[in-house]
C-alpha positions in Angstrom: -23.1 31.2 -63.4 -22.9 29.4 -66.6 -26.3 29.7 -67.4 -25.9 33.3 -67.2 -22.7 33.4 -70.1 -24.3 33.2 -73.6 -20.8 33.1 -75.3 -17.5 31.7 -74.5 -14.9 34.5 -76.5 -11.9 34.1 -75.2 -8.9 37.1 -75.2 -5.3 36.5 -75.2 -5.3 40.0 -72.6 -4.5 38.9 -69.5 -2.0 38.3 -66.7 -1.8 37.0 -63.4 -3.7 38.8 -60.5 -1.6 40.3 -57.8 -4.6 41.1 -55.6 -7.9 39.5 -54.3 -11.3 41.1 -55.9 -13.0 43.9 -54.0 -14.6 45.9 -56.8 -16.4 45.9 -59.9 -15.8 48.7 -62.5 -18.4 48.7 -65.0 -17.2 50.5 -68.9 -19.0 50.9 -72.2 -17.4 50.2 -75.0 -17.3 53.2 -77.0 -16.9 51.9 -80.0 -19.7 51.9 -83.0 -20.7 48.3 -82.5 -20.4 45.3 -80.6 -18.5 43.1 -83.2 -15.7 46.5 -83.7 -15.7 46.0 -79.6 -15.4 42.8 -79.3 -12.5 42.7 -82.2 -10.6 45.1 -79.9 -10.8 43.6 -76.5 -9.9 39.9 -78.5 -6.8 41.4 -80.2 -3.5 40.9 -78.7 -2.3 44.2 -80.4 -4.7 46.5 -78.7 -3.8 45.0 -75.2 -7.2 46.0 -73.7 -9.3 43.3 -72.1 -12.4 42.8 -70.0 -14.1 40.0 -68.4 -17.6 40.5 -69.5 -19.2 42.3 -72.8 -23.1 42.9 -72.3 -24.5 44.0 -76.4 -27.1 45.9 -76.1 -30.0 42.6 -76.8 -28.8 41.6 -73.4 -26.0 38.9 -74.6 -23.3 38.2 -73.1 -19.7 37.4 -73.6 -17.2 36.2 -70.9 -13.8 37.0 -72.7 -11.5 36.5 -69.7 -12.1 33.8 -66.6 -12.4 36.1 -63.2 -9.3 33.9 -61.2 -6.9 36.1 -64.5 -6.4 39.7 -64.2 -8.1 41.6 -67.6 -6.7 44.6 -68.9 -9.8 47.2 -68.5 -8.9 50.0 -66.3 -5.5 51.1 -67.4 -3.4 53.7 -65.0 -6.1 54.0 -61.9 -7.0 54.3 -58.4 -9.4 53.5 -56.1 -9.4 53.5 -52.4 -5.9 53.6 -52.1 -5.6 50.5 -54.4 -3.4 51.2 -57.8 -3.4 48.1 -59.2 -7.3 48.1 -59.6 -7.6 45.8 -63.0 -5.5 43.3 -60.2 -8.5 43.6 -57.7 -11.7 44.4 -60.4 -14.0 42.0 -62.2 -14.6 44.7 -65.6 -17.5 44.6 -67.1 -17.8 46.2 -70.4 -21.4 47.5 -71.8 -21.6 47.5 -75.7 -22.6 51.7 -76.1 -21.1 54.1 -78.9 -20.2 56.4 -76.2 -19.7 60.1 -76.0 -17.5 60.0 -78.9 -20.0 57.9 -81.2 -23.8 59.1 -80.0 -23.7 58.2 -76.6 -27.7 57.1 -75.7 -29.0 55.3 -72.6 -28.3 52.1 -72.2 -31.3 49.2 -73.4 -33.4 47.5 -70.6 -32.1 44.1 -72.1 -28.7 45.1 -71.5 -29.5 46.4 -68.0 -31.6 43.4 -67.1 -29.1 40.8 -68.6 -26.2 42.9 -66.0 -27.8 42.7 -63.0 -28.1 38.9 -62.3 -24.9 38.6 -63.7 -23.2 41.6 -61.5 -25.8 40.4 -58.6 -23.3 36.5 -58.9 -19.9 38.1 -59.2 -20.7 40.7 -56.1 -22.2 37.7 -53.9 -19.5 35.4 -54.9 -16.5 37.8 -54.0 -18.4 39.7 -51.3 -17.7 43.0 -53.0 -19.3 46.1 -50.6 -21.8 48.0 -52.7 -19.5 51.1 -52.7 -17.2 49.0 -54.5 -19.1 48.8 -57.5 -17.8 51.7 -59.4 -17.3 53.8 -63.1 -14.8 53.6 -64.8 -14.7 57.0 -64.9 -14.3 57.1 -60.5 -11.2 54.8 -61.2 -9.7 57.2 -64.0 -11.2 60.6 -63.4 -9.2 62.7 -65.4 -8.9 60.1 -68.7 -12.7 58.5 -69.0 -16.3 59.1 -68.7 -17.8 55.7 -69.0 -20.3 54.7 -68.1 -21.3 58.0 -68.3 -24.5 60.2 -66.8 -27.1 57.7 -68.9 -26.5 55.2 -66.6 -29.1 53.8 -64.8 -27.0 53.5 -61.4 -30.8 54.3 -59.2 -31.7 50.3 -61.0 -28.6 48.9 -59.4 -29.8 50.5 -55.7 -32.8 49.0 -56.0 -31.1 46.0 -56.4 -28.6 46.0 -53.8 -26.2 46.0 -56.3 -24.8 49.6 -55.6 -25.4 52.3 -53.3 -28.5 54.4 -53.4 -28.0 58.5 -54.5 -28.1 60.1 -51.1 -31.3 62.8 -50.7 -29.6 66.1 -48.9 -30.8 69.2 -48.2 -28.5 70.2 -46.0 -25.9 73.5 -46.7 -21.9 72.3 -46.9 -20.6 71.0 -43.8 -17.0 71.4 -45.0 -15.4 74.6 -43.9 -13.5 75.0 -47.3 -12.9 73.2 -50.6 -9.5 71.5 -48.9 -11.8 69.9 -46.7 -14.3 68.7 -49.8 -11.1 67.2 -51.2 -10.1 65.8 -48.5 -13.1 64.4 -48.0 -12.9 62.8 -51.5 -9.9 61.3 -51.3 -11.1 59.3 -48.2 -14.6 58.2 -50.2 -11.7 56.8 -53.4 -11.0 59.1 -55.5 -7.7 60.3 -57.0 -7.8 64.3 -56.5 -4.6 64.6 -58.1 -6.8 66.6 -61.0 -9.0 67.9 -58.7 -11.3 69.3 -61.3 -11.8 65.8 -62.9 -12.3 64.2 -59.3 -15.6 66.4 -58.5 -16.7 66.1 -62.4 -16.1 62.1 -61.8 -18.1 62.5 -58.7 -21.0 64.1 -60.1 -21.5 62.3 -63.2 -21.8 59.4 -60.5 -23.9 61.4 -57.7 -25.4 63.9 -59.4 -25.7 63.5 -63.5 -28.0 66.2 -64.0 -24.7 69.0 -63.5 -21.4 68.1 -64.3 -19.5 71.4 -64.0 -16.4 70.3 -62.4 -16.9 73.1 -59.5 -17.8 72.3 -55.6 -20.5 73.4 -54.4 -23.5 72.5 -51.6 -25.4 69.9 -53.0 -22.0 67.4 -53.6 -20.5 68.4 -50.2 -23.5 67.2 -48.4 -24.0 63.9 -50.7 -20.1 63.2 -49.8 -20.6 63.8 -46.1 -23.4 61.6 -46.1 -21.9 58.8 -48.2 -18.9 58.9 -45.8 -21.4 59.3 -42.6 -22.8 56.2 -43.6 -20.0 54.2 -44.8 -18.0 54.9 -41.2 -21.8 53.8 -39.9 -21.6 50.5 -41.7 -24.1 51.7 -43.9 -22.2 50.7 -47.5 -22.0 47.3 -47.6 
């Protein structure tokens, strides 16, 4: 693992987990660069934390040990979990964001994230469905990592799941079902127009409308078909 951690940069943001790890929530930053990031997540004042920083050259940054609970997800869900910066390893990505020019992420950042995400997801034995956005934890608050995120180079890896091919029409009678159906995958449908936009900019990047329709019915059915098939580990 060590060998893996170019810098030691400690922050003061962090408490006590409550919870054993199941999940990894990857961010970016979305800040203008990776020293104004950095800053941020090592002030005491901002009271925001991660446990990784990837810049964009592929370094890395541990900034709180993995046994502490880090401050990255804020007011959250997942999976019926609340708490989810108590059972997460956060992992932010150094990326101006949609606010700042958001642009695809470097393959030196990508290639420096998956042996390091490949270490903490073999370590805690985190199921690949538990590798998540930040923006599936907080739907209607953030969009990070956003739709330039290479999630397909993760599946190939193992390291998440793979986008599911349908072709199939709906197989939910109604959109009460779809949401139902959604809340059972993770997701908080309490904004239930930020839930499907959360899901697509995960499942299907290309249209993020916010509306249900075919194409992410049939990708939820089949991600639950195979999770309750054993499928998403």
């Amino acid at each position: 693992m060590t060998e893996l951690i170019h810098f030691e940069t400690p922050s003061p943001n962090w408490n006590e987990r409550q919870l054993p790890i199941s999940m990894v929530v990857l961010h970016y930053t979305g800040m203008q660069s990776a020293d104004e990031a950095l800053a941020r997540l090592c002030d005491e004042a901002a009271q925001v934390s991660a446990h990784y920083l990837i810049e964009e050259d592929g370094t890395v940054h541990r900034l709180v040990r993995e046994d502490r609970r880090a401050w990255h997800a804020g007011k959250s869900h997942w999976r019926g979990i609340t708490d989810v910066n108590s059972a997460s390893v956060g992992i932010e990505l150094v990326n101006p964001g949609h606010e700042f020019g958001y642009r695809p992420f470097p393959d030196e950042q990508m290639a420096a994230l998956l042996p390091l995400l490949a270490e903490i997801v073999q370590r805690h034995d985190i199921p690949r469905a538990n590798v998540v956005a930040h923006s599936d934890v907080a739907p209607a608050r953030k969009e990070d990592p956003g739709e330039l995120f290479d999630w397909d180079l993760l599946a190939a890896h193992r390291l998440a799941l793979k986008t599911p091919r349908v072709s199939m029409p709906s197989p939910f009678e109604n959109d009460g079902a779809f949401f139902l159906a959604l809340e059972r995958w993770g997701y908080d449908i309490s904004d239930q127009q930020a839930a499907v936009r959360a899901f697509q900019r995960r499942w299907r990047p290309h249209i993020i409308d916010g509306q249900v329709d075919g194409e992410c019915s049939a990708m939820l059915f089949s991600l639950l078909l195979d999770r309750d098939t054993g499928k998403t580990r």
